[in-house]
C-alpha positions, 0 to 999 in steps of 0.5 A: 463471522458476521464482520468478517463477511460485511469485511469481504464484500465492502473489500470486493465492492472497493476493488471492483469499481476501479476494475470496471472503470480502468479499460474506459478510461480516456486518460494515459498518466495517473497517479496515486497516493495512500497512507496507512498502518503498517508492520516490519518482520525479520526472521525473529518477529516483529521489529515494528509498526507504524504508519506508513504512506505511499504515492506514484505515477503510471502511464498506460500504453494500451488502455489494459497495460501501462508502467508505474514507479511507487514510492512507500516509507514507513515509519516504526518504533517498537517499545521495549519497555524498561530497555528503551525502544527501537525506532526506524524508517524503511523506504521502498521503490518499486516498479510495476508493468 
């Protein structure tokens, strides 16, 4: 439980500054970029996990409303063990507003 909360709040305290600091911000294009772990599911369970990474660009149109496009790919394998294994990337493009 202990860990669980110190989690939640660097979580809320990570989430928090940006939210202050976007309204204020002078600049209208941003862009952004991120790598991670990730997973894959279909209706039977897992397919895998790997890594994944990401990156985009937004413009903003008022300074609380703005568009981007984001790109993802993750790459997975999962280990079937004296079968072999199974090996994938998934692409994802989003658009948000």
């Amino acid at each position: 439980p202990t860990a669980q909360r110190l989690f939640l709040l660097a979580a809320i305290c990570l989430c928090v500054h940006p939210l202050a600091a976007q309204p204020n911000s002078p600049h209208r294009f941003e862009t952004h970029a991120s790598i991670g772990a990730g997973g894959t599911y279909d209706d039977e369970g897992s397919i895998g996990s790997g890594l994944s990474a990401s990156f985009g660009a937004g413009y903003r149109l008022t300074p609380r409303f703005g568009v981007e496009g984001e790109y993802t790919y993750l790459r997975f394998r999962r280990d079937f063990g004296i079968v072999g294994e199974w090996k994938g990337g998934a692409h994802t493009v989003t658009g948000n507003a």
